[in-house]
LOSEBA-118593 format. One record per residue (C-alpha): residue number from 1; residue in one letter; y, x, z. Coordinates in pm, 1 decimal. Example, Ala and Ser with C-alpha at 12.3 -4.5 7.8 and 13.67 -1.06 7.14 Angstrom:
<atoms>
 num residu        Y        X        Z
   1      a   -450.0   1230.0    780.0
   2      s   -106.0   1367.0    714.0
</atoms>
This chain:
<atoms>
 num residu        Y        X        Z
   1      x   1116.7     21.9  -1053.1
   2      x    902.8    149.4   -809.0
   3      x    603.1    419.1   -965.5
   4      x    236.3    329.5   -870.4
   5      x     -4.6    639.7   -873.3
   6      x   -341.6    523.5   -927.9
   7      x   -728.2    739.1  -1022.3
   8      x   -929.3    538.0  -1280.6
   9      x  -1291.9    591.2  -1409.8
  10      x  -1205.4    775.5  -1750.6
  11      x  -1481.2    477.5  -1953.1
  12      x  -1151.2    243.9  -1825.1
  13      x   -915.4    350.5  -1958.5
  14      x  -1073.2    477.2  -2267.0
  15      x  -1106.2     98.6  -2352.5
  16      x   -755.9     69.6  -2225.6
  17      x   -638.8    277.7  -2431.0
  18      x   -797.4    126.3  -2761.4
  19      x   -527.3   -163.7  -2753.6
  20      x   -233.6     47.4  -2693.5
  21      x     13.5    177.1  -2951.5
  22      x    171.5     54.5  -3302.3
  23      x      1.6   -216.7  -3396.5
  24      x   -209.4   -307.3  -3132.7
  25      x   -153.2   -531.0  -2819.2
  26      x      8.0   -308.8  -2544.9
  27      x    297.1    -49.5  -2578.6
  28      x    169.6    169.4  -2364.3
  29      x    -62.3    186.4  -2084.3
  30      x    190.1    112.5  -1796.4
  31      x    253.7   -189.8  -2026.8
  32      x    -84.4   -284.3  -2023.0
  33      x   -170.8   -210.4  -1668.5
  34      x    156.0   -425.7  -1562.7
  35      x      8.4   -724.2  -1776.4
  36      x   -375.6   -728.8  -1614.5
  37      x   -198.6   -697.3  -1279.2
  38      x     48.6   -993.8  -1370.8
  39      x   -260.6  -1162.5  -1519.4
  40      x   -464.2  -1137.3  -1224.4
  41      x   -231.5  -1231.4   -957.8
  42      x   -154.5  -1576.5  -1178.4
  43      x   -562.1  -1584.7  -1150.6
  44      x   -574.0  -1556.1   -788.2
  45      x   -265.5  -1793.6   -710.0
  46      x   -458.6  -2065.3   -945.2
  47      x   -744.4  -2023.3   -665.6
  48      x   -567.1  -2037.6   -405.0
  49      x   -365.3  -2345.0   -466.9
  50      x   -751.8  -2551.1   -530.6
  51      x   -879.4  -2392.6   -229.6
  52      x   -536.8  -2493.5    -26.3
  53      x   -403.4  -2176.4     66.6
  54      x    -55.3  -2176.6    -95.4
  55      x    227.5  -2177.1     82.8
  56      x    572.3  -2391.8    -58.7
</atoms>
């Protein structure tokens, strides 16, 4: 798997942070960061089918 360097305003991932670990939501914060990009893309794909723009 391919590693993604990134720089992120420290209030982010603060909150990140508060739903990662035993217990919470998220293993860790690759985990998370994985699932919001996941997340997102589904989010952009559901736009782009109404508006037309996906291809078969």
């Amino acid at each position: 798997m391919p590693k993604v360097s990134l720089d992120m305003p420290n209030e982010i991932l603060d909150d990140l942070k508060k739903h990662v670990g035993d217990e919470r939501k998220f293993v860790s914060v690759a985990d998370a960061i994985r699932t919001a990009c996941r997340k997102m893309l589904d989010h952009l794909d559901e736009i782009d089918a109404r508006h037309g723009r996906l291809e078969e």
